[in-house]
N, C-alpha and C positions, 0 to 999 in steps of 0.2 A: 236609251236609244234602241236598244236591242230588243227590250220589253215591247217597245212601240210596233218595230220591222216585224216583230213576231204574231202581232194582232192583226198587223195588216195583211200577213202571209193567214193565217185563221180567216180574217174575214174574206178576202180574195177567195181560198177554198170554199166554204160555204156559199161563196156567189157563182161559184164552179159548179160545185152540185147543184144549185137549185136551175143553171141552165143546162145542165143534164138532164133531169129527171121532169123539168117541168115543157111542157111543148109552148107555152105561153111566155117564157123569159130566153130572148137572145142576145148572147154577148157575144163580141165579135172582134175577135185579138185579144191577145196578153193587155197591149196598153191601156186596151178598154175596160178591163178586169182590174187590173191593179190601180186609176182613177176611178172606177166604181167604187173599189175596196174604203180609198183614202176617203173618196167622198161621203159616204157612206156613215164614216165616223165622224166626220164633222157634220152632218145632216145629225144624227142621233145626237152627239153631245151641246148643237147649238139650237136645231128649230123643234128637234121629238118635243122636248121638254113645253115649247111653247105650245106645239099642237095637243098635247097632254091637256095642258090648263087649259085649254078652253073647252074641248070636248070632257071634260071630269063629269059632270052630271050624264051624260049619255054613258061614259064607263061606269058610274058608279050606280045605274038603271039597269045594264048588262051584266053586271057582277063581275066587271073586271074584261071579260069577254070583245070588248069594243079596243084596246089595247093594240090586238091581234090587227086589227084595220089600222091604226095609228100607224105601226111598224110597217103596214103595206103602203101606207100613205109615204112614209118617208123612201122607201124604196121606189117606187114609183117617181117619187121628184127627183132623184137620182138619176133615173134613166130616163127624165124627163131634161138633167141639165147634161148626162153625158152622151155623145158619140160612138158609136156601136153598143151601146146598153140598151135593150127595148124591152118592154114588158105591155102584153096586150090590154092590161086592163087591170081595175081593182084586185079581183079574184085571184088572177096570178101574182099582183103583189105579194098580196096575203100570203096565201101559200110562198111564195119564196122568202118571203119574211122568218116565215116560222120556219123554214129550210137553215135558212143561213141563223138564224139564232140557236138551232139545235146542235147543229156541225160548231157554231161557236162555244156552245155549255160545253160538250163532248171534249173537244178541243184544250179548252179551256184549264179542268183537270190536269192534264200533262204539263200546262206550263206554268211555272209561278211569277211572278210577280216583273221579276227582272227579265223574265223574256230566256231563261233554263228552262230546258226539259227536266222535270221531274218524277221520277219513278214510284209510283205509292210503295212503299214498306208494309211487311206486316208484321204485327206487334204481338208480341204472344205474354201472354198474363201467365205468370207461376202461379203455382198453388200456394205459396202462403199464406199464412192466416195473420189477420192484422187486427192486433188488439184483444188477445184474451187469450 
């Protein structure tokens, strides 16, 4: 449950940023951000996947590239089914797509699994010799 609270505070941040910096995506209150956030992930883990398979031959004429519009796609029906979420158009999708998926990679790093903050360590190799 902690894992879950954690993604959803990551994905919320990253739907923060991208209505910061983008002039085209407006949220409008906390409650609207954090039903964007939930929604968001239930849009990506239940209809991405279907809008995927059908546009695959346009992704895979793009090189992959066509992807980038999927994820604007599902953001957009987000702000399309939430209340103070707007997004002007494809374009800002897009771009907030790739917003909120980089603040999520970024993010993402720090926490593991269970929804801990994790610190990277670093690891230092002796000099040793092995085997001879």
């Amino acid at each position: 449950m902690r894992g879950f609270l954690v993604r959803l505070l990551i994905t919320a941040l990253g739907l923060w940023v991208a209505d910061q910096l983008l002039p085209g995506i407006a949220i409008t209150g906390t409650s609207a951000l954090i039903v964007s956030a939930l929604l968001l992930g239930v849009v990506n883990a239940l209809i991405r996947p279907i809008i995927f398979i059908l546009t695959l031959p346009l992704t895979v004429l793009t090189l992959g590239l066509f992807i980038l519009v999927v994820n604007g796609i599902s953001l957009a029906l987000v702000a399309w089914l939430v209340s103070g979420f707007h997004v002007a158009g494809l374009w800002s999708a897009t771009l907030g797509a790739i917003i909120v998926s980089l603040t999520s990679w970024v993010a993402s790093h720090f926490v593991g699994g269970s929804g801990r903050i994790e610190r990277m360590r670093r690891v230092e190799v002796t000099g040793r010799r092995i085997g001879g």
